[in-house]
VEXDREN-2710 file (C-alpha; in Angstrom, 1 decimal):
% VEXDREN-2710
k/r/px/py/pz
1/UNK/110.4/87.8/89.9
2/UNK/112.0/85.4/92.1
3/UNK/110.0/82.7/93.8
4/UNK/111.2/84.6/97.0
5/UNK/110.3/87.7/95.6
6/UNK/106.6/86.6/94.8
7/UNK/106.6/84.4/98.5
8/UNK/106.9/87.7/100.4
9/UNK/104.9/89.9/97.5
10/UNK/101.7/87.3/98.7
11/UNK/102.4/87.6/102.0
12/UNK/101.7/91.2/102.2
13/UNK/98.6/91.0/99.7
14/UNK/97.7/88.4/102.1
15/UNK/98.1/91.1/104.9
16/UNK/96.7/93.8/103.4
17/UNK/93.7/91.8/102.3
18/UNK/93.4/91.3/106.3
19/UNK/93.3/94.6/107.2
20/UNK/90.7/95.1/104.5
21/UNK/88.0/92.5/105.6
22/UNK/88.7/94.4/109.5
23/UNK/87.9/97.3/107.6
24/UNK/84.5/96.2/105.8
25/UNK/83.2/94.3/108.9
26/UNK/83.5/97.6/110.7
27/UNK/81.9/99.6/108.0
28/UNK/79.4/97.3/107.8
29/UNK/78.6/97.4/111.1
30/UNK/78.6/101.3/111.1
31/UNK/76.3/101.4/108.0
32/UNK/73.3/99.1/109.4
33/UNK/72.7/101.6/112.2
34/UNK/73.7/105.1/110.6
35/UNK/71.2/106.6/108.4
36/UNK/70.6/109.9/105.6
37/UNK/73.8/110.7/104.1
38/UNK/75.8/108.9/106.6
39/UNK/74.4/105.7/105.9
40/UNK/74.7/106.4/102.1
41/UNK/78.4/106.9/102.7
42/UNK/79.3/104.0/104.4
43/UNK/77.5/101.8/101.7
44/UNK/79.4/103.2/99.2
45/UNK/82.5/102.4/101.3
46/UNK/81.2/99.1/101.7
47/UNK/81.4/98.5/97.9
48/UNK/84.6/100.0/97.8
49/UNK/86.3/97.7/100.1
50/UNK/84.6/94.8/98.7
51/UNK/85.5/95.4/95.4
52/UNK/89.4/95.6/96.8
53/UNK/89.1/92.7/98.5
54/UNK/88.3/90.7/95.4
55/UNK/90.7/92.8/93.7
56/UNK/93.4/91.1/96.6
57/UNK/91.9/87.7/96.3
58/UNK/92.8/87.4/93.2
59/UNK/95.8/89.2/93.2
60/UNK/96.7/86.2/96.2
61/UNK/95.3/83.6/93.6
62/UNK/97.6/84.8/90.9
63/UNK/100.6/84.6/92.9
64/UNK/99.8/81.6/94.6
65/UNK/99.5/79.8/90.7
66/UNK/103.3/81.7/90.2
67/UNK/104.9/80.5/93.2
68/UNK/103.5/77.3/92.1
69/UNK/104.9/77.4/88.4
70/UNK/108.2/78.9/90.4
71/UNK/108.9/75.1/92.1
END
């Protein structure tokens, strides 16, 4: 991949890994007043987008060290 190639690859894992963290902040809003099965839902989706935001952070990471080695 070209250094261009990985520039604009990074900015959309940068841009998705915004719309994720809009996404957990609002189900974690939801989940601290829902409750039953609801509740249980939302922290489950919680995890989820946690666990994909780490997943993008170090996707980000990886790409930034590339881009870097691609000077």
């Amino acid at each position: 991949m070209s250094r261009e190639e990985l520039i604009a690859r990074k900015e959309a894992v940068r841009a998705e890994l915004v719309r994720t963290h809009r996404s957990l902040e609002r189900a974690r809003a939801e989940a601290e007043v829902a409750s039953g099965l609801r509740r249980h839902y939302l922290q489950r989706r919680v995890a989820q987008l946690e666990a994909r935001a780490d997943a993008l952070m170090s996707d980000e990471y990886r790409l930034r060290q590339l881009i870097d080695q691609a000077h």
